[in-house]
N, C-alpha and C positions, 0 to 999 in steps of 0.2 A: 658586067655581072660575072664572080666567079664560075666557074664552071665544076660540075661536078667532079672530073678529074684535082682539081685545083684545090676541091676542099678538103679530098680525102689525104691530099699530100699534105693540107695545113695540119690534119688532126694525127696523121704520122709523125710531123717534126715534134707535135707534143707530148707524144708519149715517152715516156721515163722506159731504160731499157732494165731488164728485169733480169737479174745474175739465177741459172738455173739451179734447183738444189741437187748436192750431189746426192751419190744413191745412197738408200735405207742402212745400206752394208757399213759404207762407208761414215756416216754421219753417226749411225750406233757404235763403230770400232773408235770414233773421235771422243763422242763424248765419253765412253767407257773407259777410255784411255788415260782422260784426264779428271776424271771422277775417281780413278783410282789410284792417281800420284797422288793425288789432293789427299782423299780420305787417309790413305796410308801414311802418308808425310803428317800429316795432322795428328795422330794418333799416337806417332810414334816421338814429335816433338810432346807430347803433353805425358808420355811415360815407357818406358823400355816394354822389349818385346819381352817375354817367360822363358826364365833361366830353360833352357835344354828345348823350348819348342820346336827348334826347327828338327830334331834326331827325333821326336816326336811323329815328326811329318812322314816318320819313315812305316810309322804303323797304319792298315789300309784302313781299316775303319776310321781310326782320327784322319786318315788324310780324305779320304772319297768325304767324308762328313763336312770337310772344310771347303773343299772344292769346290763341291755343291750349296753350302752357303754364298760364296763368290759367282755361282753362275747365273743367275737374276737381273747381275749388271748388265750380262749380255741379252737374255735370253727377251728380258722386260724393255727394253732401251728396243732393240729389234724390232720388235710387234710396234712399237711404238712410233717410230719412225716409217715402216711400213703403211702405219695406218695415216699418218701427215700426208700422202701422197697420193691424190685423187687419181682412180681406174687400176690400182694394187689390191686384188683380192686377198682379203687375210681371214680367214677361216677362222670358228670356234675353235678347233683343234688348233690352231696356232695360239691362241689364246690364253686356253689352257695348258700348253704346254710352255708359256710365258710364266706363269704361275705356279707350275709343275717343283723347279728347283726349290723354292719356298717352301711347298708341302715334304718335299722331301728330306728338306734340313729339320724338319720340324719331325717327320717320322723319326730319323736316327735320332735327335734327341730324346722322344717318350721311350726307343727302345733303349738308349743307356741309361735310362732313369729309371726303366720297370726290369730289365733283362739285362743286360750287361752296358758299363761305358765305354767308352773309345781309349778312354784314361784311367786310372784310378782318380777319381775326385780329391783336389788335394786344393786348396787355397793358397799356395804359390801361386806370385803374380799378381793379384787381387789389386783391383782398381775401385777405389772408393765413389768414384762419379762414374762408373762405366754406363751406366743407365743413360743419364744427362749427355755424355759425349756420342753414344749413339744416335741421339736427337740431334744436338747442334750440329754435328758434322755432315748428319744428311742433309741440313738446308742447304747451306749453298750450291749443290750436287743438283738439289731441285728445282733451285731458281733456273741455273744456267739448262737446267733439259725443255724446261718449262721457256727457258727465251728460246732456245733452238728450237721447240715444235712451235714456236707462235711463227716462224719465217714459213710454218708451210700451209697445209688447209685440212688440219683437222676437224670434222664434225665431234665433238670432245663429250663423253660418255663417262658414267660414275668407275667403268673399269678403266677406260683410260688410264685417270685419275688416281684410280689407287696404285693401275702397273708403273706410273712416275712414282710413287712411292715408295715401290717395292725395288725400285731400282733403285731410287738415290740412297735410299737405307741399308742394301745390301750390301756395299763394300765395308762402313762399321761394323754392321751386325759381325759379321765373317773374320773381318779382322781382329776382332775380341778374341777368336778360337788360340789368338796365337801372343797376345798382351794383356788377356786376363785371367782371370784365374779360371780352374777347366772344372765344372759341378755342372750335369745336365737340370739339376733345380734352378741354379743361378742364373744358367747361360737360358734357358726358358723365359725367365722376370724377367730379366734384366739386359739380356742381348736379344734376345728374338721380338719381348714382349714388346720392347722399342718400337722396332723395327717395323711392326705388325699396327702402333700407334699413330705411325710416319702416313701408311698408305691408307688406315681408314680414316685420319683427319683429313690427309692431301683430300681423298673422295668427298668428303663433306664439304670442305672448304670449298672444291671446285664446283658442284652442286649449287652451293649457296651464290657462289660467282655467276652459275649460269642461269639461275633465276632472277637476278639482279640486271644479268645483260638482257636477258628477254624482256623482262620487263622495263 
């Protein structure tokens, strides 16, 4: 008759060894990394950057504006990876402050549209599907964060759900500042408005998933 030492060694050889995940830091700088070759390579094979954007760059309003549209990849991806990882407290204020660069692209946008732009509005550069390629190019950005949080153990929330959104959409959105044409009206509809459609579907969609798995 086996002996209890004997079985626990049996139910030892069975287990599958389990590769640790690396840290929140680390797996947020990865996929942001390559979320952002991707979106940018993507964008820039389907159409040229805007005659004179980068001398552009040199003005602080256009630039701090553009920054801060790009910063959500980190900001969102971080909390998020954070929260994959059972016994990591993450605060409301982390949260919100995950969400924080979002509102604030959106602020400089209402002020160059009601108070002054970052540019003079000019229609150089104009992308006829910019709308559409802000949508297609954050999927695949979503898929791949969406397989990298399924390796860890998130309890998955409708905010979750939208900060995947808000991140995989944020490298388009941001990168329009600089391949499409510069109208704070336009860049509202059509760059942000995207963007802002990415993370409240992601949250419905994942919603409707998690009522489907519950039940």
């Amino acid at each position: 008759m086996p002996t209890k030492e004997h079985f626990i060694q049996s139910l030892q050889q069975e287990l599958t060894p389990v590769t640790p995940l690396r840290s929140p830091r680390v797996r947020a700088a990865l996929w942001s990394l390559v979320t952002l070759v991707f979106s940018v390579g993507v964008l820039l094979l389907t159409g040229p950057i805007r005659p004179g954007a980068f001398q552009q760059m040199l003005g602080v309003q256009f630039a701090l504006e553009t920054i801060i549209g790009f910063l959500p990849l980190w900001t969102a991806s971080y909390v998020l990876f954070r929260l994959n990882i059972p016994g990591i407290e993450v605060s409301r204020g982390d949260v919100i402050l995950a969400f924080a660069p979002m509102l604030m692209f959106l602020v400089f946008l209402i002020y160059g549209l009601y108070v002054a732009p970052a540019l003079e509005p000019s229609m150089l550069g104009k992308r006829h599907h910019c709308v559409f390629e802000v949508l297609y190019v954050s999927l695949l950005p979503l898929v791949f964060l969406i397989w990298q949080l399924s390796k860890g153990y998130s309890l998955y929330s409708p905010t979750q759900f939208m900060l995947m959104g808000v991140a995989a959409s944020s490298v388009p959105m941001a990168t329009m500042q600089l391949v499409c044409m510069y109208e704070p009206s336009h860049i509202l509809k059509f760059h942000f408005g995207p963007a802002v459609m990415v993370a409240l579907l992601t949250a419905i969609l994942g919603l409707l998933w998690m009522k489907l798995f519950k039940s």
